[in-house]
C-alpha positions in Angstrom: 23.9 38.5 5.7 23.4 35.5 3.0 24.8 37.5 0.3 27.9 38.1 2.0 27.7 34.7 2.9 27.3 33.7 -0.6 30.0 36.4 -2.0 32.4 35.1 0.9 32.3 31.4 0.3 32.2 31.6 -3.4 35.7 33.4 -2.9 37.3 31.2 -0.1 35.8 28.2 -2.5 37.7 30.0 -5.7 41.2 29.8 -3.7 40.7 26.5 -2.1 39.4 25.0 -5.9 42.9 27.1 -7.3 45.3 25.3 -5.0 44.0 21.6 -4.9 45.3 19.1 -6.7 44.3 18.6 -10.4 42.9 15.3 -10.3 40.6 16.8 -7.7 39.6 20.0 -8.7 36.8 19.5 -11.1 35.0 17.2 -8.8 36.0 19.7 -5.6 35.0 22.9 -7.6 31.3 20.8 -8.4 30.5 19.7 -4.8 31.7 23.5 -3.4 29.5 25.3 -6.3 26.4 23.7 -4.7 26.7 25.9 -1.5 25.5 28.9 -3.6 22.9 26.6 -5.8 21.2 26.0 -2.3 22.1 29.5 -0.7 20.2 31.4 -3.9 17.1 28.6 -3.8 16.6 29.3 -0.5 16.7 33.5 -1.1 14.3 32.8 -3.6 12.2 30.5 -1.5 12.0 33.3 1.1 12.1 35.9 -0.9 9.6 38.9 0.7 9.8 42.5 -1.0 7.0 43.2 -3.5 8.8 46.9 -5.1 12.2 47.7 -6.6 15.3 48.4 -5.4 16.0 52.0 -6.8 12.3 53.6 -6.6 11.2 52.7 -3.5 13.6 51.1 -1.4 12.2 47.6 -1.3 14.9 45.5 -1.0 15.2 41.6 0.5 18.2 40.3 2.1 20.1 43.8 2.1 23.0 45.3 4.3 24.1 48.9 4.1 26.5 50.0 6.3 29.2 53.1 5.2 32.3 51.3 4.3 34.6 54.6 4.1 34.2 58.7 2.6 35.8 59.5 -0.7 35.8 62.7 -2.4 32.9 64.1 -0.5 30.8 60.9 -1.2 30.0 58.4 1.3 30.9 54.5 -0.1 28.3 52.1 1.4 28.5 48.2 1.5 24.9 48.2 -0.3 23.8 45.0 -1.3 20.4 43.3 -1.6 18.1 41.7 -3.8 14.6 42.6 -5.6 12.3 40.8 -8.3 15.0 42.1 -10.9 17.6 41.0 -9.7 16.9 37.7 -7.8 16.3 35.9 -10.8 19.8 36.8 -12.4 21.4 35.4 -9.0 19.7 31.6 -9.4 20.4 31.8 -13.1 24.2 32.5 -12.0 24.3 30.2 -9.2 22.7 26.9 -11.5 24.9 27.6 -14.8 28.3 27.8 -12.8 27.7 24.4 -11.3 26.0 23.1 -14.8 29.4 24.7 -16.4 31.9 23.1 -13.9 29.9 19.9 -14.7 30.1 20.0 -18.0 34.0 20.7 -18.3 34.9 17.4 -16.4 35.8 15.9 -20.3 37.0 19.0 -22.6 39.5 20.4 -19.6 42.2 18.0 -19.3 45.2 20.4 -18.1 45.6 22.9 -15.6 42.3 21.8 -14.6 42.2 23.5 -11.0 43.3 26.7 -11.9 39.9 26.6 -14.8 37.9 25.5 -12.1 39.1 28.0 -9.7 38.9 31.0 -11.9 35.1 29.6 -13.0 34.3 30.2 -9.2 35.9 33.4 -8.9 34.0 35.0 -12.1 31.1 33.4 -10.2 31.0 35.1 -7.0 31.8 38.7 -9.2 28.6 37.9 -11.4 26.6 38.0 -7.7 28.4 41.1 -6.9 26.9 42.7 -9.8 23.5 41.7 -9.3 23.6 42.3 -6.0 25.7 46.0 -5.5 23.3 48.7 -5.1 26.1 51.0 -4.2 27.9 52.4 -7.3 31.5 51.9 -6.6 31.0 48.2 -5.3 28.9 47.5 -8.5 32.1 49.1 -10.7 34.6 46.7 -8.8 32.7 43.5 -9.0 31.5 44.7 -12.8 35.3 45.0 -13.9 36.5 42.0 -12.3 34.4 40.0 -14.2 36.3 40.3 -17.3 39.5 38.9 -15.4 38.7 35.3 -15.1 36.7 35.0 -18.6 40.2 37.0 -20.3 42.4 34.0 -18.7 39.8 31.3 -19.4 39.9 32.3 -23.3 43.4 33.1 -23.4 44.5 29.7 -21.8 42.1 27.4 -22.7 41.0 28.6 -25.9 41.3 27.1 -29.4 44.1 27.8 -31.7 43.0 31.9 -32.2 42.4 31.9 -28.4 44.7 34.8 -27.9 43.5 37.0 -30.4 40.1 36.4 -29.3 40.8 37.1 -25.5 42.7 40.1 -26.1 39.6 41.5 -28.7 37.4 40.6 -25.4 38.9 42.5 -23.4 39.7 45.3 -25.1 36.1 45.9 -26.2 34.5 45.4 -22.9 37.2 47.6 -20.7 37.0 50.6 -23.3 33.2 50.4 -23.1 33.3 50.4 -19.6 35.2 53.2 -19.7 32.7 55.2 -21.7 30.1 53.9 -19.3 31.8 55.1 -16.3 32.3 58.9 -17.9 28.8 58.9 -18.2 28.1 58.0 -15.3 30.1 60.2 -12.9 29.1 63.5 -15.1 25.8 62.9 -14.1 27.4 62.4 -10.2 28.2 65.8 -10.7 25.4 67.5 -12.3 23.7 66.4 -9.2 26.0 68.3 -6.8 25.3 68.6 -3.5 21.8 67.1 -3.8 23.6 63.2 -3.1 25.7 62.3 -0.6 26.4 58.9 -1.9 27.0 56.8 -4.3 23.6 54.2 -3.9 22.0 53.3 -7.2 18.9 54.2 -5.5 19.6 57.7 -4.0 21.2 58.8 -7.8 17.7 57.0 -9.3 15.4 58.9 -7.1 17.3 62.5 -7.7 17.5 62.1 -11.5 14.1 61.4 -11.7 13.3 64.0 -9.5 14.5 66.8 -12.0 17.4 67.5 -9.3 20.2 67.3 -12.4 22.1 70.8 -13.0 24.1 71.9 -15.3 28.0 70.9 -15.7 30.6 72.4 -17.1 28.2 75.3 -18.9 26.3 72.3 -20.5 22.6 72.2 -19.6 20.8 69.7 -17.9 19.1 68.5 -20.4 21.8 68.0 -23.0 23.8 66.6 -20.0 21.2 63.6 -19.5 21.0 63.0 -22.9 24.9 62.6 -23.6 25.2 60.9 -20.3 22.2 58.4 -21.4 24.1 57.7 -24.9 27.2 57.1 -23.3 26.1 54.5 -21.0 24.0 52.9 -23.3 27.1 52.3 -25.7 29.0 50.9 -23.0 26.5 48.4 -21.6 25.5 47.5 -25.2 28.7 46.4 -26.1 28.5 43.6 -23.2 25.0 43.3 -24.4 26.3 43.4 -27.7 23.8 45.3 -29.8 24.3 45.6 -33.5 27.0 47.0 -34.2 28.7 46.7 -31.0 28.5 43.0 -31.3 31.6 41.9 -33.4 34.1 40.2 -30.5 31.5 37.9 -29.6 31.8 35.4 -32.6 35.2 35.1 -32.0 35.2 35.2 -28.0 32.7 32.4 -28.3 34.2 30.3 -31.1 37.7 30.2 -29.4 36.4 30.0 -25.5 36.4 26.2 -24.0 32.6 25.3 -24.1 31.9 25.7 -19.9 33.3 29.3 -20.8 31.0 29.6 -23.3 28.0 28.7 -21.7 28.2 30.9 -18.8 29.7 34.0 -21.2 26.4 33.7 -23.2 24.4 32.5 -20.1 25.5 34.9 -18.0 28.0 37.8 -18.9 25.8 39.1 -22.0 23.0 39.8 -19.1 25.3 41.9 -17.4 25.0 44.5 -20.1 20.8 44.2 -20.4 20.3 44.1 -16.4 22.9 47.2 -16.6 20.5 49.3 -19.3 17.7 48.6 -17.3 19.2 49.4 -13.4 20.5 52.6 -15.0 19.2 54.3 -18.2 15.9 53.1 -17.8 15.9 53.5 -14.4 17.6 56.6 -13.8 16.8 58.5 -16.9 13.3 56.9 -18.4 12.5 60.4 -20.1 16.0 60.2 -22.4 14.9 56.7 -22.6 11.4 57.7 -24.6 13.1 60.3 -26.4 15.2 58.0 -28.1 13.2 55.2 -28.3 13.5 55.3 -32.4 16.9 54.9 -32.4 17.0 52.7 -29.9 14.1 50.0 -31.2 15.6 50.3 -34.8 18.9 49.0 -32.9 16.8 46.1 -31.2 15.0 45.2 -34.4 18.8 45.6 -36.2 20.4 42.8 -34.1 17.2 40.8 -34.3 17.5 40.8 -37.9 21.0 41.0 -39.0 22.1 38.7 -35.9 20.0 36.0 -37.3 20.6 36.2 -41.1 24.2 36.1 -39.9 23.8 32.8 -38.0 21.9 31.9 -41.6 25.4 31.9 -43.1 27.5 30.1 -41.0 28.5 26.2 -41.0 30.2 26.1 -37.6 27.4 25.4 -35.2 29.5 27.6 -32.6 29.0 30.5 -34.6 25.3 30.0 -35.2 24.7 30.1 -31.2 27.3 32.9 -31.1 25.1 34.6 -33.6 21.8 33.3 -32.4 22.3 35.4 -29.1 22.7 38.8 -31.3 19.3 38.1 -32.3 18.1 37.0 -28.9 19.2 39.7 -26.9 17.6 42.2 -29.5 14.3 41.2 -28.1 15.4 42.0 -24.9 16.4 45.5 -26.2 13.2 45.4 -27.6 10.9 44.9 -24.4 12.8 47.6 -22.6 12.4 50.4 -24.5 9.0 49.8 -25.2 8.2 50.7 -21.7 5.6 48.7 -20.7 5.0 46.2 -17.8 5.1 43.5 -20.2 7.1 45.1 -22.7 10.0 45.8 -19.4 9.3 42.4 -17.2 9.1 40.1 -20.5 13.0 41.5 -21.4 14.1 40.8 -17.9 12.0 37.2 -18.0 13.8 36.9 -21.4 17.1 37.4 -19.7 16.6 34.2 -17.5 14.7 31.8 -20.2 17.6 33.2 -23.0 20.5 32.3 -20.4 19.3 29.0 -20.0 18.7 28.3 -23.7 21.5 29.7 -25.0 23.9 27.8 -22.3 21.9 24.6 -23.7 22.7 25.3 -27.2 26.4 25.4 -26.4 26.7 22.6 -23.9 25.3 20.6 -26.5 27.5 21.9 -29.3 30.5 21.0 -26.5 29.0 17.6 -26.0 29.2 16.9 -30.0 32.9 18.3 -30.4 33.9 16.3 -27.6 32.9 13.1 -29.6 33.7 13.9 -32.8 36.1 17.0 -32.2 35.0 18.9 -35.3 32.0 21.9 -35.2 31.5 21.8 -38.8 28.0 21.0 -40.2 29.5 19.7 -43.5 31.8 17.2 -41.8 29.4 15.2 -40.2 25.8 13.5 -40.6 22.8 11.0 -39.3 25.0 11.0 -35.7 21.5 10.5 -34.3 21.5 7.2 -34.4 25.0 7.0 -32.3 24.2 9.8 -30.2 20.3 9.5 -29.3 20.0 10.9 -25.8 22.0 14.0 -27.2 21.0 14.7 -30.3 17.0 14.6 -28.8 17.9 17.1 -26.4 19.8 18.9 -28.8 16.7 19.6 -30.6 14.4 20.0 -27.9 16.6 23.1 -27.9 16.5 24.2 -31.1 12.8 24.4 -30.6 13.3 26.1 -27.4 15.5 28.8 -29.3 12.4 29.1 -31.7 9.9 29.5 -29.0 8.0 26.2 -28.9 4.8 26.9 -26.5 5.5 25.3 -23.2 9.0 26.6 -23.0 10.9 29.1 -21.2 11.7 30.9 -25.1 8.0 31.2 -25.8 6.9 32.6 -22.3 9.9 35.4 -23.0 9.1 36.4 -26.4 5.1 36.2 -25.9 5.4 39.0 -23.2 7.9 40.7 -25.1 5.8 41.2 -28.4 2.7 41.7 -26.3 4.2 44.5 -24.2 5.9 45.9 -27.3 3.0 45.8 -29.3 0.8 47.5 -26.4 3.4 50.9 -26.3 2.7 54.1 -26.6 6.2 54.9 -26.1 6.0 55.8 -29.7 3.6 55.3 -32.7 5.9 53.1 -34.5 6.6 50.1 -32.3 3.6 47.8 -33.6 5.9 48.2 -36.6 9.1 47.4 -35.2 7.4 44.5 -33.4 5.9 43.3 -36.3 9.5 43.2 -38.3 11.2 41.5 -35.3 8.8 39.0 -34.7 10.0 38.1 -38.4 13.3 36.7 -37.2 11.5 34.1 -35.3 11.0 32.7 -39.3 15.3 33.3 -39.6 16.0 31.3 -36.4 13.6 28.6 -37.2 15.5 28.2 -40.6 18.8 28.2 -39.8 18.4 26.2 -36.6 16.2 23.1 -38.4 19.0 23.8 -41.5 21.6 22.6 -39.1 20.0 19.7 -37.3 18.9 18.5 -40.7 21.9 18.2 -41.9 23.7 17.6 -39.1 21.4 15.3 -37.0 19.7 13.1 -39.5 20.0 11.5 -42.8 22.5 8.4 -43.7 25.4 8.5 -41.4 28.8 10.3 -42.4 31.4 11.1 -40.8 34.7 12.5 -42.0 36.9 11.4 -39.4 38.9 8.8 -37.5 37.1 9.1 -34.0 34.3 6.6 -32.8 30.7 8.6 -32.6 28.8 7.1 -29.4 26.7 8.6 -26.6 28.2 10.8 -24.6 29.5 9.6 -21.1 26.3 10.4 -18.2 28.3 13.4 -16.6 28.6 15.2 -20.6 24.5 14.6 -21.1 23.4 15.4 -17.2 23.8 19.4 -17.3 21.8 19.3 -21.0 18.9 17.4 -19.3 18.9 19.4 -16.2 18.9 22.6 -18.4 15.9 21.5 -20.8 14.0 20.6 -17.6 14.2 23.8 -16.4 13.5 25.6 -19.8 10.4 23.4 -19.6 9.3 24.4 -16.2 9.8 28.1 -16.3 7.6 27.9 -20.1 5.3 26.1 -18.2 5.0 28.1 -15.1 6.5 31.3 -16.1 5.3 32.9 -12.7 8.2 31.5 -10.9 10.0 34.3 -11.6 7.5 36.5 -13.7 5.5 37.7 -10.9 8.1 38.9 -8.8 9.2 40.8 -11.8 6.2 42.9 -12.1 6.5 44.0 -8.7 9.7 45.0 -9.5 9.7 46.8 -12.9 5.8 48.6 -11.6 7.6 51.2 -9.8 10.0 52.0 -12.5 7.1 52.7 -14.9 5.3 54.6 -12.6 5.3 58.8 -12.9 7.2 58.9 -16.7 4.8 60.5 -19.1 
């Protein structure tokens, strides 16, 4: 029962955060997002179920009781964890807090109703890593978008509405899509399920048990259901060229919000691709593994040449986690142990980089309340601590050996390269391993110019270090980008045992 314990408290914490006292509510919202820190280290600690949680029913921590009948389908309180998803859970659990933390300076009004809707997006995020039961995944996966719609719309800069409304506009009209495609293969399978469980609709796709709907056959209905799902998780994802609110979501969301939307919320859509398309329907998966890679190495690519152009320093993480989370596309379809565990590794090593990159970027607007690269130079000598840990990041983005980045992308390219899934992906390895060159360029272009050189500053406010509670969440993030590149089998293990299963029997 920890998970419900987890879900539960996280909720009751949400409401209690909500009606304190604003003076009190960031510290209260810190202390209470602890609980879940040390409910998801000890999960992981005990953590005992070497398979996955859709092929062969290995699952740690679950509960599965029928919750009520609907439509012939029998609704189950399914929830549990496996080497896929454990890792999302302690990613989730550590941001939040290291978010809450870090919003202490920028979030000076209304402060308990951001702190409160921070821990209610929190206990959604574990609801979606944890649901194994369709419909409980679908309410947790919509909620979601509630809190991070409010925390734009409110506490967003000065196109904050715009960018909240694009948000959620995009997301919910993708999920849509998603969810079509998802219930016409619910009914292609007939009276072969009698529930909705991720697992039960896995293991009956895969065992050829689809039939035809509507006069369309089985086999055309797989495919269309596989694209339609795919569109909708890649938006969340995004993939090019699914990716355009994210600039704008990011550039106009407070930084906390930032850091858990590019932390967090973006591996929504990637642990989505993989629990169901290349789960459920690995065949569709390999035949469109062209268009698919070409997609991967697209937002590789272009993401990165687009950060190349900017001069906010928002916009060049916003941009930087197009190219990221190409990779990830990347490692899945290639199909491969590595190719499959080194995307969801990725997942957990790119969360904790990319929320880095934006606490910092936070951290330097609170001081000198500008973003712009032009505006400001040499504040490395005024801000020391940050602008060293600021780099250490950069490096991290560009997968520096000995951190969490390098681990990712090495098993990544190594899986990719090792497919068979098609004859071309040594190629399309080979040209997304070039953006690696992109991200190293833009990245040292802005701490160059940024960072060092003779001090200027084109402004009225006093550039010093950053107060101890501002540079505490960047130093306990670069620690632990350093000790999962260091000891990548943390997590990577437990990964393998996971994704093994889902490779096994696809030609």
């Amino acid at each position: 029962m920890i998970i419900e314990a987890l879900l539960g408290f996280t909720f009751v914490a949400a409401l209690a955060v909500l009606i304190a006292p604003n003076e009190y509510a960031g510290r209260l919202a810190a202390v209470l997002s602890l609980v879940p820190v040390v409910g998801s280290l000890w999960m992981w600690s005990r953590f005992d179920a070497s398979g996955n949680a859709l092929m062969d029913g290995t699952i740690a921590f679950q509960t599965d009781v029928v919750w009520f009948t609907l439509g012939g389908f029998d609704l189950h309180w399914f929830v549990g964890v496996d080497g896929i998803s454990l890792p999302l859970v302690v990613l989730t659990t550590i941001l939040t807090t290291l978010s809450i933390v870090s919003a202490w300076t920028p979030i000076t009004e209304r402060e308990s109703q951001f702190y409160g809707l921070m821990l209610f997006m929190e206990a959604n995020l574990l609801g979606v890593f944890t649901a194994l039961d369709f419909f409980v995944w679908f309410v947790f996966w919509e909620a979601v978008l509630v809190p991070m719609y409010f925390l734009i719309g409110v506490w967003g800069g000065a196109r904050r509405k715009y960018a909240a409304i694009k948000f959620f506009v995009y997301t919910n009209i993708a999920s849509i899509v998603m969810f079509i495609g998802f219930i016409a293969l619910v009914f292609g399978l007939g009276d072969s399920i009698g529930s909705l469980r991720l697992s039960e609709i896995a293991m009956a796709l895969r065992g050829g048990e689809l039939g035809s709907l509507f006069g369309i056959p089985a086999g055309t209905l797989a495919t269309a259901a596989f694209v339609a799902m795919f569109i909708g998780f890649a938006v969340k994802v995004p993939v090019v060229p699914f990716h355009t609110w994210l600039p704008d979501a990011h550039v106009e969301a407070p930084t906390p919000a930032s850091v858990m939307l590019a932390g967090v919320l973006l591996k929504m859509g990637t642990y989505a691709l993989l629990r169901f398309n290349f789960t459920m329907l690995p065949e569709v998966a390999i035949q469109l593994a062209v268009p698919i890679a070409v997609l991967a190495v697209a937002s590789v690519i272009y993401g990165a040449l687009l950060a190349l152009a900017q001069s906010d320093l928002k916009r060049i993480v916003a941009y930087s986690s197009v190219s990221s989370m190409g990779y990830v596309t990347l490692g899945l379809v290639a199909y491969t142990l590595y190719g499959v565990g080194g995307a969801t590794f990725q997942m957990v090593a790119h969360g904790l980089i990319s929320g880095l990159m934006f606490a910092c970027v936070g951290v330097v607007y609170n001081t000198t309340h500008t973003r712009m690269v032009g505006d400001m130079s040499g504040i490395a000598d005024r801000m020391p601590v940050t602008a060293g840990i600021f780099v250490a990041g950069a490096f991290a983005y560009m997968g520096l050996p000995l951190m969490a980045g390098f681990a990712g992308e090495f098993f990544i390219f190594k899986g990719a390269f090792e497919s068979t899934t098609f004859g071309g992906m040594p190629l399309f390895t080979a040209a997304a391993m070039f953006g690696i060159v992109i991200v190293a360029g833009y990245l040292l272009f802005a701490m160059q110019r940024t960072l060092f050189g003779p001090f200027r500053f084109d402004g009225e406010y006093t550039i010093k270090e950053a107060p101890v509670h501002d540079v505490a969440p960047l130093a306990v993030l670069l620690a632990l980008i350093i000790v999962l590149g260091v000891a990548p089998d943390l997590f990577f293990g437990m990964i393998q045992d996971a994704v093994n299963p889902i490779l096994g029997g696809v030609s």
